[in-house]
VEXDREN-2710 file (C-alpha; in Angstrom, 1 decimal):
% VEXDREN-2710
k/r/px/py/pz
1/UNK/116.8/45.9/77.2
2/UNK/115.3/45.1/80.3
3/UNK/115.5/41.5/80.0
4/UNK/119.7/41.8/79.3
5/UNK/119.8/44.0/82.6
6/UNK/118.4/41.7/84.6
7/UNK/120.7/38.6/82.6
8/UNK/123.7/40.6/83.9
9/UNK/123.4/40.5/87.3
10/UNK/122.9/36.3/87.4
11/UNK/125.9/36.0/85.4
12/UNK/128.0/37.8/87.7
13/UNK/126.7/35.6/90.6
14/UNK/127.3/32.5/88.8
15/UNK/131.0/33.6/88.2
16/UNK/131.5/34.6/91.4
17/UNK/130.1/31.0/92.6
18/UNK/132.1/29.8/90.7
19/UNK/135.4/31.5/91.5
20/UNK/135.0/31.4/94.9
21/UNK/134.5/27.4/94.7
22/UNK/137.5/27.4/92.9
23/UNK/139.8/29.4/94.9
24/UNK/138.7/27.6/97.8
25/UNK/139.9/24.4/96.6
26/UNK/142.9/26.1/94.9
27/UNK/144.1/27.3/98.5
28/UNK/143.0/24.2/100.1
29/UNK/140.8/26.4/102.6
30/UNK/138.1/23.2/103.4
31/UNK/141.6/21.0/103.6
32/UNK/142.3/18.5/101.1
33/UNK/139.5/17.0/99.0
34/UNK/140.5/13.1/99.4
35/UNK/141.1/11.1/97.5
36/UNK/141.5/13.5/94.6
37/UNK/143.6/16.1/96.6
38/UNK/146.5/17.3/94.2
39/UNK/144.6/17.0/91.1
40/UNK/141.5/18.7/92.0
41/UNK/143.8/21.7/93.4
42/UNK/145.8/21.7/90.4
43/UNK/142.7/21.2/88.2
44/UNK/141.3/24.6/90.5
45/UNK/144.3/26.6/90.2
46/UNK/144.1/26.6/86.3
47/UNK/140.4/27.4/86.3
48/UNK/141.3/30.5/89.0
49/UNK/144.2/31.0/85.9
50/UNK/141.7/31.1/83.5
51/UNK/139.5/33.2/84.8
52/UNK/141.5/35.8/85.6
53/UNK/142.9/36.1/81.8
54/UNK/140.0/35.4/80.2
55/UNK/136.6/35.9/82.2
56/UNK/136.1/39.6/82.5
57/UNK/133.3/39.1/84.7
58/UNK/135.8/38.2/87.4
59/UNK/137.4/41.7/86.9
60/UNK/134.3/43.0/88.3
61/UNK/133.6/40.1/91.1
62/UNK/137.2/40.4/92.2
63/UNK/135.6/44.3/93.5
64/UNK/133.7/42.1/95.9
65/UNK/134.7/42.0/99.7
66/UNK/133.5/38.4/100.0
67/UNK/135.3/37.4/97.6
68/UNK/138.8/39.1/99.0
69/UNK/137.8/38.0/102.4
70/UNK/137.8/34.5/100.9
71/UNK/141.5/34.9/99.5
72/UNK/142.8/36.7/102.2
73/UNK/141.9/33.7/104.6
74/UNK/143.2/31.1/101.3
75/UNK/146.6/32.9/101.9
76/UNK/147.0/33.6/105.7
77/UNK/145.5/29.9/106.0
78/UNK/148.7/28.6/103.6
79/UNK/151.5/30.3/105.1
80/UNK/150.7/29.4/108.8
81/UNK/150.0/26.0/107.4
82/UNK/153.3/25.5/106.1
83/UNK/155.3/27.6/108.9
84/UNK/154.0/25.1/110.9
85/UNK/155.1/22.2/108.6
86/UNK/158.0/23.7/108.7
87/UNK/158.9/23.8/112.1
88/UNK/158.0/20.8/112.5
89/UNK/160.9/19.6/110.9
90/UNK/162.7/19.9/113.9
91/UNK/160.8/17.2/115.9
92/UNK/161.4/14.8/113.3
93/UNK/164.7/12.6/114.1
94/UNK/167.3/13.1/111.5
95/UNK/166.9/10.0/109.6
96/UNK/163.5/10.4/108.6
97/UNK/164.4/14.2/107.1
98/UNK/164.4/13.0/103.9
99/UNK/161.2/11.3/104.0
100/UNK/158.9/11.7/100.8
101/UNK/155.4/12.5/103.6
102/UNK/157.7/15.4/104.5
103/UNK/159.2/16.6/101.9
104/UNK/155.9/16.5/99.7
105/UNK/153.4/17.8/102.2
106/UNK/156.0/21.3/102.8
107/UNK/157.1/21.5/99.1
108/UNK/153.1/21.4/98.2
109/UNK/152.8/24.3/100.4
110/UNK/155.8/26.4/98.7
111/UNK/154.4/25.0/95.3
112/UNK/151.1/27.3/96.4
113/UNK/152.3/30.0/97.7
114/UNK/154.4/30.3/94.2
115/UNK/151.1/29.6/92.4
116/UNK/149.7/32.7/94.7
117/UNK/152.6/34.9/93.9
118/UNK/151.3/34.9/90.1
119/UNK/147.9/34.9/90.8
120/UNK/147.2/37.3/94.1
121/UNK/148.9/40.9/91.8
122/UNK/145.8/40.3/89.3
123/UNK/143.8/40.5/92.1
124/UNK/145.5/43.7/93.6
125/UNK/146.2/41.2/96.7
126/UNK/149.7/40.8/96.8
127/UNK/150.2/42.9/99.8
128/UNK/148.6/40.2/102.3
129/UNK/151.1/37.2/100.7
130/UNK/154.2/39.9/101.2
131/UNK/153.4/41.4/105.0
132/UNK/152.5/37.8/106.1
133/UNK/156.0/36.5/104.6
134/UNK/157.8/39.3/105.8
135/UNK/156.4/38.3/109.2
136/UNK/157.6/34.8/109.3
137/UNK/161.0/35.2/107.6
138/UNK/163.0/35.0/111.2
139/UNK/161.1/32.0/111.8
140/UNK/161.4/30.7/108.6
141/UNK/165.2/31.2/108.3
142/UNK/165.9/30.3/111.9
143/UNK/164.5/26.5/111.1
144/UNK/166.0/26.1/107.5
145/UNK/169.6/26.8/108.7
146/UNK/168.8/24.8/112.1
147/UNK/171.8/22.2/112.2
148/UNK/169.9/19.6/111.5
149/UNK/168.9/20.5/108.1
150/UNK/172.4/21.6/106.8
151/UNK/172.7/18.9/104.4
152/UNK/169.3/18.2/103.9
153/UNK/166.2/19.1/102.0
154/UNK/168.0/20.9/99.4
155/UNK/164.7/21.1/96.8
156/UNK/163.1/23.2/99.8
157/UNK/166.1/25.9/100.2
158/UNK/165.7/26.4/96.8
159/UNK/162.3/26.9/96.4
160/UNK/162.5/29.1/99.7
161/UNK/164.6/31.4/97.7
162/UNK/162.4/31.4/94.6
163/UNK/159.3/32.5/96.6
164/UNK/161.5/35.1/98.4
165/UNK/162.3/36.3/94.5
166/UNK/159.1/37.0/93.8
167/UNK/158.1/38.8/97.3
168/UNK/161.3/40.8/96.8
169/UNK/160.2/41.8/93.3
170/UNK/157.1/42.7/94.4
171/UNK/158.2/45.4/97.0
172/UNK/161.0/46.3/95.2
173/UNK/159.6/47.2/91.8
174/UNK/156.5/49.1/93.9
175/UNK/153.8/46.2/93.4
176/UNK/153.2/46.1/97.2
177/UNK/154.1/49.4/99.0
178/UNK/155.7/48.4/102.6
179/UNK/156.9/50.7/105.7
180/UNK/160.4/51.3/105.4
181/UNK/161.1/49.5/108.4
182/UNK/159.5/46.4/107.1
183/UNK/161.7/46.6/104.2
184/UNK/164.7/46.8/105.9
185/UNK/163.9/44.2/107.7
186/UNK/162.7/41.8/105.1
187/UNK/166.2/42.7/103.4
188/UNK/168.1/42.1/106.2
189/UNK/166.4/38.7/106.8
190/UNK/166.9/37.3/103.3
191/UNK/170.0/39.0/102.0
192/UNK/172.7/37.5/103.9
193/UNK/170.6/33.7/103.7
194/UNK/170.8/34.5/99.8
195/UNK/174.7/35.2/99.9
196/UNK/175.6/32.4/101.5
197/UNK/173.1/29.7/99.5
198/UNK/174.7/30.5/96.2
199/UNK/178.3/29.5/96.3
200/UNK/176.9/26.5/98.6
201/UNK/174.3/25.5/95.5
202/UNK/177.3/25.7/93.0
203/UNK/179.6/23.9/95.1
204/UNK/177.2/21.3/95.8
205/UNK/176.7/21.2/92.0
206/UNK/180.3/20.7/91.4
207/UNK/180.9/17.9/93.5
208/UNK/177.6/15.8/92.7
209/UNK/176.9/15.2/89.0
210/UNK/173.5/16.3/88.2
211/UNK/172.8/17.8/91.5
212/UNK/169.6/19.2/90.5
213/UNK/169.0/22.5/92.7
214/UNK/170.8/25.5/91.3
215/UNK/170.0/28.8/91.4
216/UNK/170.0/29.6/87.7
217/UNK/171.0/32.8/86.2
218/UNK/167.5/33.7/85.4
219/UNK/166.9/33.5/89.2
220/UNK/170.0/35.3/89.9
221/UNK/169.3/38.4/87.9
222/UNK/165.8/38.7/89.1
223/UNK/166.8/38.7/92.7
224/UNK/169.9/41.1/92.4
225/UNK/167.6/43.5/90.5
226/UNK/165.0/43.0/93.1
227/UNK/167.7/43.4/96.1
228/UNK/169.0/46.4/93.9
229/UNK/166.2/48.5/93.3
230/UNK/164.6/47.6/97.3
231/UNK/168.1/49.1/98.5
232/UNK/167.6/52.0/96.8
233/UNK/164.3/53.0/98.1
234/UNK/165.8/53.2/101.9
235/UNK/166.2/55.8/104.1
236/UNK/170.3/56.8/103.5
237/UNK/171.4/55.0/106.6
238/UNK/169.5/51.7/106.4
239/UNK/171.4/52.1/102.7
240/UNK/174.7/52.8/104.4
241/UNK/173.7/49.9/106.2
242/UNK/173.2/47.2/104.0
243/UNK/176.2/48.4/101.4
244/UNK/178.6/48.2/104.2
245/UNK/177.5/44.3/104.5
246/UNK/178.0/43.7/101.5
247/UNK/181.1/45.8/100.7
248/UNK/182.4/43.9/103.9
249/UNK/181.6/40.5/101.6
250/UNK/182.4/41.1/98.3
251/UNK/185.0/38.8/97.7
252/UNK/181.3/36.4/97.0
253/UNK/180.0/38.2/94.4
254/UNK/176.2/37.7/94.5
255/UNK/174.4/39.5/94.9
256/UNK/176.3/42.2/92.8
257/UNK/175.3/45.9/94.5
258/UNK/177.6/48.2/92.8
259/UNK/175.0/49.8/90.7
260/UNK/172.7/50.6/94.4
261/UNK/176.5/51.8/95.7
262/UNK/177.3/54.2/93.1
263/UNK/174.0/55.5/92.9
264/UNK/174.4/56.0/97.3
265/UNK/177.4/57.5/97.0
266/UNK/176.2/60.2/94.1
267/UNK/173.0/60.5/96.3
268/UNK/174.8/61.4/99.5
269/UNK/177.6/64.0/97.6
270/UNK/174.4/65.6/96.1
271/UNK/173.1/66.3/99.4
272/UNK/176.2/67.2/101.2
273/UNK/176.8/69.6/97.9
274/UNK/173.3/71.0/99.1
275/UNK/173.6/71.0/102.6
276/UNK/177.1/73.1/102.1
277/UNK/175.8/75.5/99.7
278/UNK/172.6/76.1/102.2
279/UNK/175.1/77.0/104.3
280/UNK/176.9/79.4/102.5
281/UNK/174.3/80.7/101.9
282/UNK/173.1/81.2/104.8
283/UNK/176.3/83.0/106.1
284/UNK/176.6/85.3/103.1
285/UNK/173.0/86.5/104.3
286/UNK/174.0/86.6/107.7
287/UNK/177.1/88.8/106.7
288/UNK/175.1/91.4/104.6
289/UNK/172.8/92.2/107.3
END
């Protein structure tokens, strides 16, 4: 019995060896590993896949601060990378937009950060992907509907909006708890870009046959629930706030809040029932004594 005790602990190290190895090449954190960058990531993120579903040793490494510290760097390090990518963008003459180095080197980044969505919840990490996001979206937004990029670049507006999906579904089905403020403002940020991207995506599909980038109706579900249930965990006013936008708009369509509106407006009677029966109350008791 001993000897297994003491067999325990060296197979936790190994895994965690192991894991950290591969996260570290998964989230490019030592840079690209030339000349067998993409694969070797790719090959990494499947082994950090693996190991999540199947290793249960990694449960109990994932407890390990070294091992958070090492993902939390993987994901701040990805982000600024491609914000910076990003902006970028806008140095780069118009012609050459299009350009595969470009286009590859930001969609790569995106193509993580999706990867990370999956992943980081298993590791109870999510938060740091989501507050990190939430801090960029301004910047983010402010350099995607630049002029410059209007017609342009289409694969990357859409796969903006997917890894927005799975931020918003993270916050609003209670994955990652955020201030209210910073949901407001994350809203606020990505709901009217959202509005205005879908009839643009099906227009543009309309007019080119076999335009490619569409926001499917898988996609749209998921992000009107998302936007749906995140409205609903406001304060009333930021509510009143964000359903007089879209009430102001609703000759679009999408997103669709009626269910987040009729559950406002029964919210708000309630409490104004309350509030007038306190009151009544209040006077009756006033009037007896």
């Amino acid at each position: 019995m001993s000897f297994i005790h003491q067999i325990k602990p060296v197979q936790l190290v190994i895994t965690k060896d192991i894991f950290v190895s591969a996260i570290r090449i998964a989230m490019s954190i030592d840079g690209s590993c030339l000349p067998f960058g993409d694969v070797l990531r790719t090959s990494a993120q499947e082994q950090v896949d693996y190991m999540l579903s199947k290793d249960k040793d990694t449960l109990i490494v994932m407890a390990d601060d070294e091992v958070k510290s090492v993902v939390r760097t993987g994901v701040y390090n990805t982000i600024n990378s491609f914000e910076k990518d990003l902006a970028s963008l806008l140095l780069v003459p118009s012609h050459e937009l299009g350009a595969a180095d470009n286009n590859d080197r930001i969609m790569r980044k995106l193509s993580d950060l999706e990867w990370m969505c999956n992943v980081l919840p298993k590791m109870d990490l999510m938060k740091n992907l989501v507050s990190d996001w939430a801090a960029i979206s301004n910047q983010i937004l402010r350099i995607v509907e630049d002029k410059k990029l209007d017609q342009v670049m289409w694969g990357l507006k859409i796969k903006l909006i997917e890894v927005t999906c799975k931020v918003l579904e993270a916050v609003g089905y209670g994955g990652v708890i955020l201030p209210a403020a910073c949901r407001v403002q994350l809203l606020k940020s990505w709901f009217p870009y959202i509005r205005k991207m879908k009839p643009l995506l099906d227009s543009k599909g309309i007019e080119e046959n076999g335009f490619p980038y569409k926001m499917d109706q898988d996609l749209c579900q998921a992000i009107e629930g998302a936007i749906v249930s995140m409205v609903l965990t406001l304060p009333s006013n930021d509510q009143a706030d964000i359903l007089a936008d879209w009430i102001r708009s609703r000759e679009i369509g999408y997103p669709d809040l009626s269910e987040a509106f009729e559950v406002w407006c029964y919210r708000t009677k309630s409490a104004k029932r309350r509030l007038v029966e306190g009151l009544d109350g209040n006077s009756d008791a006033v009037i007896s004594a």
